[in-house]
N, C-alpha and C positions, 0 to 999 in steps of 0.2 A: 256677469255672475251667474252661478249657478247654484240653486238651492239643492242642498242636501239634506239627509238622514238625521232625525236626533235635533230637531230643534238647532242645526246650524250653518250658516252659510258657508260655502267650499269657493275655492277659489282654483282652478285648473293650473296646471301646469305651464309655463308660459308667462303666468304675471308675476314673475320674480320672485315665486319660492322652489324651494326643492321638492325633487321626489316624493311625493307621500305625503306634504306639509300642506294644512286646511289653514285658513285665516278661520276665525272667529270670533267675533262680533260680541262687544262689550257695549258698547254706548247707548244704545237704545231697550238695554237687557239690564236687569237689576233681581236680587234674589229676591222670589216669594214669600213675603212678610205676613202672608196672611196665615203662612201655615209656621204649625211652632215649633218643627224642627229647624226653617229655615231663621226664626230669630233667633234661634240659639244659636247657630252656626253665627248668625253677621255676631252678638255680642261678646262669642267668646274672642272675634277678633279686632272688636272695640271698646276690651278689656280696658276700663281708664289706669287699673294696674300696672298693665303693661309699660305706659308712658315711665314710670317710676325707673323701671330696671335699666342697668348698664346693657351694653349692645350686646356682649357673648350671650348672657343667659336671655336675652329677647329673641334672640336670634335661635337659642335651643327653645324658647317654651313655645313660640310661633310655629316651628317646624315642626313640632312636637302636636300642636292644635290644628297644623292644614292636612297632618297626615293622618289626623282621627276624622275631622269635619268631611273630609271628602271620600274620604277611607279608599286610599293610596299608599302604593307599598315604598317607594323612595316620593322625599321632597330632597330639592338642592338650591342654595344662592348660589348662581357665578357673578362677582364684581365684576368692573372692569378698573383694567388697570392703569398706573400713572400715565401710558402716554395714549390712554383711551383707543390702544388697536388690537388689543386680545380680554377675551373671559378668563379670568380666573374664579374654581372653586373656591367658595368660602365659608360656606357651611349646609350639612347634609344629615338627612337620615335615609337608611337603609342606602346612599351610595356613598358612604363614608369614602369609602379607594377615591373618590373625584377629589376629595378633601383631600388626602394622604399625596396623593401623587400632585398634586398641584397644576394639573392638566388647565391645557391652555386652549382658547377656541378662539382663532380668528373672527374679526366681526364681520359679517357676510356670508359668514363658511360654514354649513352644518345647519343641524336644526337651531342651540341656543344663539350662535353667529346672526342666523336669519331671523330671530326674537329680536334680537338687540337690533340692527338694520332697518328692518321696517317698523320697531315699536308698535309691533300688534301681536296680538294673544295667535297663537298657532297648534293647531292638534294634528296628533299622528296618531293616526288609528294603527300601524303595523310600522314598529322601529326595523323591522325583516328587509320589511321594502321602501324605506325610506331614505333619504340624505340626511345621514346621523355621521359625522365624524369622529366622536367620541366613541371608542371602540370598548367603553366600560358599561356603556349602555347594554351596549350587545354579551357582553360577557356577565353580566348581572342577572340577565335573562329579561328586560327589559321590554315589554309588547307595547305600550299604549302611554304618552305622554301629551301633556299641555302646560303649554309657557307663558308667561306673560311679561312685559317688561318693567322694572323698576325705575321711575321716573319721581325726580323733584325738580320740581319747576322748569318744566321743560326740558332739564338736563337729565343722561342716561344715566345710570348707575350701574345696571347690571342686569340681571336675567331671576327670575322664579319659577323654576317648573319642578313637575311632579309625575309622576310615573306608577305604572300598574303592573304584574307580570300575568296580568291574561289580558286578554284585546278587549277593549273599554273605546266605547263612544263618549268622550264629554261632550257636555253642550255649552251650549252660549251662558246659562243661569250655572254650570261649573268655572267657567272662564270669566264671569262677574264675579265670582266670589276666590277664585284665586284672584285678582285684580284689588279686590278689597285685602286683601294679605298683603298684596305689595304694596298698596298705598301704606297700608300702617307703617310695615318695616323699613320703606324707602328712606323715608323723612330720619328717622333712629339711628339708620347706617348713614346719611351725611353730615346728623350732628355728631356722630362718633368720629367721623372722617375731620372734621373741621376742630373739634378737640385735640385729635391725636396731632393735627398738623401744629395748633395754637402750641401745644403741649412742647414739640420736636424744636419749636422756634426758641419758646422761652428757655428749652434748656440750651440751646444753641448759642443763644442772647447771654443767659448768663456766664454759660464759659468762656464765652468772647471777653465780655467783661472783667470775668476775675483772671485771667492770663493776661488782661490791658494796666491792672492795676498792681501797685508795686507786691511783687513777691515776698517782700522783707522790705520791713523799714531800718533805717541805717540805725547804728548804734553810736550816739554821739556824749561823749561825755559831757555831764553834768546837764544831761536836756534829753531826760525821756522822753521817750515818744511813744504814743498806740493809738491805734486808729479799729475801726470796725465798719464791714459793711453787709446790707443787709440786701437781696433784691426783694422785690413787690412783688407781690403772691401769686399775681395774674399776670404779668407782663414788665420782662426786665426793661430797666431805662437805661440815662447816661451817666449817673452817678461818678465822680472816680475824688481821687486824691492823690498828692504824694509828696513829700518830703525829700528837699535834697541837699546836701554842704555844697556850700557856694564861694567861687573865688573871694580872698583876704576874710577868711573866718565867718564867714557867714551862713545861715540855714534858713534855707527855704521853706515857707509851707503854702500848700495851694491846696483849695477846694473850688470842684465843679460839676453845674446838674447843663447836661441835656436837655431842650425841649423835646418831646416826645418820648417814644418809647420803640421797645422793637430792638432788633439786630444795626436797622442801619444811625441808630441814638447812638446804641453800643460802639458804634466801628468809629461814626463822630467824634465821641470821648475820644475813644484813641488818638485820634487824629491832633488833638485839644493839649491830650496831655503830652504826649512827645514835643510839640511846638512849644508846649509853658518851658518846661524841663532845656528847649534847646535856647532859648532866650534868655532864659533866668543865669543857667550855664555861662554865659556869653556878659554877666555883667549889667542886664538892663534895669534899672529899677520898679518897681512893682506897677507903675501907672503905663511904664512903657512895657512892658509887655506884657499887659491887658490891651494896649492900642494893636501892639502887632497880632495879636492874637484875633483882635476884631477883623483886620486888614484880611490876615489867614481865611477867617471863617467868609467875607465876604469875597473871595478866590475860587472858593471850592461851588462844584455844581451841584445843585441841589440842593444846596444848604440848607442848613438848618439854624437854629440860637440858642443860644447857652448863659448861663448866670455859672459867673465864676469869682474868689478871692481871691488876691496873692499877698501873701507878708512876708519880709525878710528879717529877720531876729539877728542882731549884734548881741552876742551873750557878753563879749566884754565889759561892754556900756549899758548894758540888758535895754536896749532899745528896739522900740517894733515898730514898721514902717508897711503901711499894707495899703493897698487899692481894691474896691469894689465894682463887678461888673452885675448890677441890678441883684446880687447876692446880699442874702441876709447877713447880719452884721455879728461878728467873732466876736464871743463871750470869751470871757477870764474868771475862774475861779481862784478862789486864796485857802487857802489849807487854814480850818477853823474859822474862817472868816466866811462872807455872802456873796455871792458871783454877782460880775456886772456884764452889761452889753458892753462895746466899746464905740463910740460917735461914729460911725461914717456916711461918707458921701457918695452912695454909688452912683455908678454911671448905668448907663444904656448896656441891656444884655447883648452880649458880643452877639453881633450878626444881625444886629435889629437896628443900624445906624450906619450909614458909611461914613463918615467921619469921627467915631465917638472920640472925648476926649473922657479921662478920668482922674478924678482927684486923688492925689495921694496923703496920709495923712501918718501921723507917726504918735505912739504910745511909750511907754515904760512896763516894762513886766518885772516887778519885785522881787528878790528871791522869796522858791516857791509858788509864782503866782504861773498858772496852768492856762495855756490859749487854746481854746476850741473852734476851730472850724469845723461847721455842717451841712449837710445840701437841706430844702425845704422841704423835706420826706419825712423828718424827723420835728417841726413844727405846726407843720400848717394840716390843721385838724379839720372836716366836714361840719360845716354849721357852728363854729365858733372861729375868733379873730385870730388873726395874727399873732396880737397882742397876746391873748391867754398860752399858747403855743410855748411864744419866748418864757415867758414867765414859768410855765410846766419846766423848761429845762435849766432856767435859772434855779429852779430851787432842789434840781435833782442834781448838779454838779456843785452844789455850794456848799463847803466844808470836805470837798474831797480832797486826799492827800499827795493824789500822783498822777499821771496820766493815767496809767491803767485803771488808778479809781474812779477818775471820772467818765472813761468809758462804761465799766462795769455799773457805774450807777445810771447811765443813760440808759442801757442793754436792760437794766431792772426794771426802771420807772417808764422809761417812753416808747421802747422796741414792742410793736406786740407780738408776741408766741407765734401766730401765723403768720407773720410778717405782715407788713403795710401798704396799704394799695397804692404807693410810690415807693421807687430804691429809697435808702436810708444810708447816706455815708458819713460819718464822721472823722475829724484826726484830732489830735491831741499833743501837747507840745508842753512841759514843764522847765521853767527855768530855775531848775531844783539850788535849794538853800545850800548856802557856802560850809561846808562840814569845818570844825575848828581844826582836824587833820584832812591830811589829802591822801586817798590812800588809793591809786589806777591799777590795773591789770589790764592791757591792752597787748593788741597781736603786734609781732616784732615786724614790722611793714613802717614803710616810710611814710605813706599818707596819714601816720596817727601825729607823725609829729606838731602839724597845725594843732591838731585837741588838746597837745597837754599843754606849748606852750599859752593858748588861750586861756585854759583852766589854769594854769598856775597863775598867770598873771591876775585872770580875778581873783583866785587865793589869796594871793599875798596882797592886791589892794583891802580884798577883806579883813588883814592881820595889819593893816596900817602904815603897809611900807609905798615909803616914796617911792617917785617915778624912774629913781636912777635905780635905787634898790631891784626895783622889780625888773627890768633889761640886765640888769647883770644877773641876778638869779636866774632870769629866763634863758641867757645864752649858754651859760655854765652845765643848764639842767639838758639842753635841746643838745650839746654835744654828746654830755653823756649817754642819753638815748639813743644817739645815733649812732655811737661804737655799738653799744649794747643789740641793736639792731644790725650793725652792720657784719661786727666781729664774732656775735656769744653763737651762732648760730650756721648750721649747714641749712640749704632751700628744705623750706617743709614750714609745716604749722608751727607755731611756737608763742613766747609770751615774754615779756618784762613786767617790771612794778615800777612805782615814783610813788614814793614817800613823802611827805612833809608834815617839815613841825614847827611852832613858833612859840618859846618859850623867855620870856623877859627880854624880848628885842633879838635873840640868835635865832637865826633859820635855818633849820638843816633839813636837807633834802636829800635823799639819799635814793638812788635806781640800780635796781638787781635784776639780771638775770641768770638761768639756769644754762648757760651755754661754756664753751672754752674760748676766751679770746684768740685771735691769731696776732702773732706779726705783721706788725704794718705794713704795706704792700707798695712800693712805689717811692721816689725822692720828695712826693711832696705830700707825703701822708701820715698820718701820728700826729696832729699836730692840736689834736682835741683836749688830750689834757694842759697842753701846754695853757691852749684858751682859760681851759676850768683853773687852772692853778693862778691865772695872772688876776681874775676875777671874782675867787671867794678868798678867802679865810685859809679855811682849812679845805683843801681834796686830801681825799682817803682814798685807797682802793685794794680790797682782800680778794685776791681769786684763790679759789675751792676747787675740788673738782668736781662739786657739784652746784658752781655757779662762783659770778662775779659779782659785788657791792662796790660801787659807789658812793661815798658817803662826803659831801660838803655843807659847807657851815660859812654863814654870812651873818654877820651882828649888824643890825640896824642901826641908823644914829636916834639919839635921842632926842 
C-alpha cells in the first residue's frame, strides 16, 4: 500500500482496479462527532423518519440529504439485477440520463462494476483519466467521484456514488459517511425487494387459484346454488369448491382447504379438484373418492395435505350422503327456522395416512332446507374455539331464504372487509320447496332433459300422485321435450317451457316452444306423439308461427 494525499489510502494500479480508481478505507474511519456539523450530517441520515417512508420517496429524500451533506453535484443508486451480472440505474439526482436511459454496467467493468467486485468504497479524483464505462459520466461533465457499495447481510445489492463537476479529494471521513447512507438505504431497498416479490407471488397465487376454481356454477333446477370466495390478505392458500351433476340424477358438492399457503397450495388444489371431479364423474361414492383422492395425494412428490368434504344430493328422495376428510362438518339452514351442524365422522386429512379409510354417512334435506359447505378460514378465529366459530355462523345463516341468502349473510356477518388471514371458500346448495305450479324455461339442449324429468317427478309426488301416475306423466312429458328440442329449432341458442298444474286430481302439463316443427325425418321416427297419446288422456298440439304447444292431461285415480 501506498499512502496518499487527503487523509486516504491509494492503492496502485495492478491490484485490481482500474485506471485512476483509489480504494478507500472505511473501517477503521468513522465521522467526527465531536464537531457539530458532523452530528448533523450522521442524524439527518439516522433520521428515525426515514424508517416510516415507502422506498421511492426514501430513496428521493436520501439522495436529496447525501447531496447537501457532502455537497456533490450528482448522487446515483445503481441495483443489481435479477440474475446479479449487471448495474442497473435506479435512482438519481443531477444524473437523472443514468435513470432515463436505464444503462447497464457489467460487474467488474468500469468504475461502479469495480464498486460492486471488490465491495470497497473507491475515489477518482479525474473521471478524464480514469476507467469509467459509463460514457454519461463524461458527458455530464463529471470530474471527481466516490462509491461505495450497498450491502445486507453480506449480500450485494448494488452501488452508491456521487460525483462533483470540479476535481474534489474525498477522504476516508467522506467515504464513512457515504457508507453510512448506504447502510440506511440498503436494508429499505431489500425490504421493498422482498415486498414486491411476496406481493408479485400472491397475485400470481391468486390467479392460479381463481382460473382453478369453477368459472360458473351449473344451473340446476329446483337446487340453487352460490358459492363465494375470498383469498387471505397476505398470502393466497388452497381453498377451492365445486359443484357437479352426476350420473342417474345426481349433484355433486365438494369442499377443500390446502395445508399451507403459496402458489404451490394453489397448483395442489388444482390437482385435488380435477381428481374429485374425475372420480365423482365416474360414479364413486363420496367415502370412495375421499380414499382415492388420499391414494392421489400420497403419489404426488412433494406432497402436501388437505382437509376436504364430499356429498352427493338425490333431489328425488332429497337425500344427502357425504364423507369427511378431517373437514369441518356441513351446516344446513331452514328458511325461518335455526341452522344445524350435521353429525359427521371424519377421517384422516387426505395425505396424512396411507391407508385412510372414511365414513360415509347419509342425511335428509327438506324442501327448502340450504347445505353449506366451507373451508376453516371462515371459522376458526385467534384466541377463541372452534366451537364459538361454528356457532358465529350457525346464527348468520339461520332463517336465510336461498342460497344466495345465505352466502350474502355470511359475506355480512363473518368475511372481514380486508379479507382474513386464511382463504375463505364457501358453497351453498338449496333443495328449493315444491312450488304448487311447475313453471321451467330451459335451453333447448338434450342434457336438460335428466332436470325436468327429475323435477316433475318430485312435482307430481308432491301433488300426490302414484307411482304409475308419475312414469307415465314423466314419459309423455320427456317426449314432448324432446321434439320440442329436437324439431322447434335451427343450431343456435334457444328455449322451451313445461308447465304444470294439478287441479282436483287432473294434471295437465303442457311444453311450448318458440320454433317451427319439421317433418319427421327417417322410417322410424315420429313416433313421440304416438307414445304421448297412448299414455295421457288428452295430447293437444296448436302450432303458430310463432311457436308450438303441447298441451296434455292425465286424471289421477282416486
Amino acid at each position: 500500500m501506498v499512502k496518499g494525499e487527503g487523509n486516504r489510502t491509494a492503492q496502485p494500479v495492478g491490484s485490481g482496479l482500474g485506471e485512476g480508481q483509489v480504494f478507500l478505507g472505511t473501517g477503521s474511519v468513522a465521522p467526527d462527532t465531536t464537531r457539530p456539523e458532523q452530528v448533523s450530517r450522521i442524524y439527518r441520515l439516522n433520521d428515525p423518519a426515514l424508517s416510516e417512508m415507502e422506498l421511492e420517496p426514501l430513496l428521493n429524500e436520501l439522495l436529496g440529504r447525501i447531496k447537501e451533506i457532502l455537497s456533490v453535484d450528482t448522487v446515483a443508486i445503481l441495483l443489481l439485477d435479477d440474475k446479479g451480472e449487471e448495474l442497473v440505474a435506479r435512482a438519481a439526482r443531477g444524473l437523472e440520463e443514468e435513470v432515463e436511459r436505464g444503462f447497464h454496467i457489467p460487474i467488474g467493468s468500469g468504475y461502479a462494476g469495480r464498486i460492486a467486485a471488490e465491495r470497497a468504497p473507491i475515489f477518482i479524483a479525474d473521471v478524464d483519466h480514469a476507467d469509467v464505462v459509463n460514457p454519461i459520466l463524461r458527458q455530464k461533465g463529471i470530474r471527481s467521484l466516490l462509491g461505495v457499495p450497498l450491502i445486507v447481510e453480506a449480500d450485494l445489492l448494488g452501488v452508491l456514488h456521487v460525483g462533483t463537476l470540479k476535481p474534489r479529494t474525498f477522504t476516508n471521513e467522506d467515504a464513512a459517511v457515504l457508507q453510512l447512507a448506504a447502510n440506511r438505504v440498503a436494508p429499505a431497498i431489500e425490504r421493498s425487494r422482498l415486498f414486491q416479490a411476496l406481493a408479485r407471488e400472491h397475485r400470481a397465487g391468486v390467479m392460479l387459484q381463481r382460473s382453478l376454481l369453477p368459472d360458473r356454477l351449473p344451473e340446476l333446477v329446483g337446487l340453487p346454488v352460490a358459492a363465494r370466495y375470498f383469498p387471505a390478505r397476505d398470502e393466497v392458500g388452497g381453498d377451492w369448491y365445486d359443484v357437479m351433476e352426476l350420473p342417474r340424477g345426481k349433484i355433486g358438492v365438494a369442499i377443500g382447504d390446502v395445508v399451507g399457503h403459496g402458489i404451490g397450495a394453489a397448483a395442489l388444489m388444482g390437482q385435488l379438484r380435477t381428481a374429485l371431479r374425475a372420480y365423482a364423474l365416474d360414479g364413486y361414492e363420496p367415502a370412495e373418492v375421499l380414499e382415492r383422492l388420499n391414494r392421489l395425494v400420497q403419489s404426488i412428490r412433494g406432497r402436501g395435505m388437505a382437509t376436504a368434504a364430499y356429498a352427493t344430493f338425490d333431489k328425488e328422495k332429497g337425500t344427502l350422503r357425504f364423507a369427511s376428510a378431517g373437514h369441518p362438518p356441513p351446516a344446513v339452514a331452514r328458511p325461518g327456522g335455526e341452522a344445524r351442524l350435521l353429525e359427521t365422522s371424519p377421517g384422516a386429512p387426505l395425505g396424512a395416512l396411507s391407508y385412510s379409510k372414511y365414513v360415509e354417512q347419509e342425511a335428509t334435506l327438506e324442501d327448502g332446507d340450504i347445505l353449506i359447505l366451507y373451508t376453516d378460514g371462515l371459522v376458526e378465529l385467534r384466541e377463541q374455539s372452534l366451537d364459538v366459530g361454528l356457532a358465529r355462523l350457525l346464527e348468520a345463516v339461520s332463517g336465510a331464504s336461498s342460497s344466495d341468502h345465505a352466502c350474502r349473510q355470511i359475506v355480512r356477518d363473518l368475511v372481514p372487509p380486508e379479507g382474513g388471514r386464511d382463504d375463505i371458500a364457501f358453497v351453498a346448495l338449496q333443495n328449493a320447496p315444491v312450488p304448487a305450479e311447475l313453471l321451467l324455461r330451459l335451453p333447448a339442449d338434450p342434457g336438460v332433459l335428466t332436470q325436468v324429468r327429475e323435477t316433475l317427478r318430485r312435482w307430481l309426488r308432491a301433488r300426490g300422485a302414484p307411482a304409475r301416475e308419475i312414469e307415465m306423466i314423466t314419459l309423455a312429458c320427456g317426449e314432448a321435450c324432446s321434439n320440442a328440442i329436437e324439431h322447434a329449432y335451427s343450431p343456435g341458442a334457444a328455449f322451451f317451457e313445461v308447465e304444470g298444474s294439478a287441479d282436483d286430481g287432473l294434471v295437465t302439463v303442457a311444453v311450448r316452444d318458440t320454433g317451427h316443427w319439421r317433418a319427421p325425418r327417417g322410417e322410424n321416427r315420429g313416433r313421440g306423439l304416438t307414445i304421448m297419446e297412448s299414455v295421457m288422456d288428452v295430447v293437444e298440439i296448436d302450432s303458430k308461427p310463432l311457436g308450438t304447444e303441447v298441451l296434455m292431461r292425465r286424471r289421477l285415480p282416486a
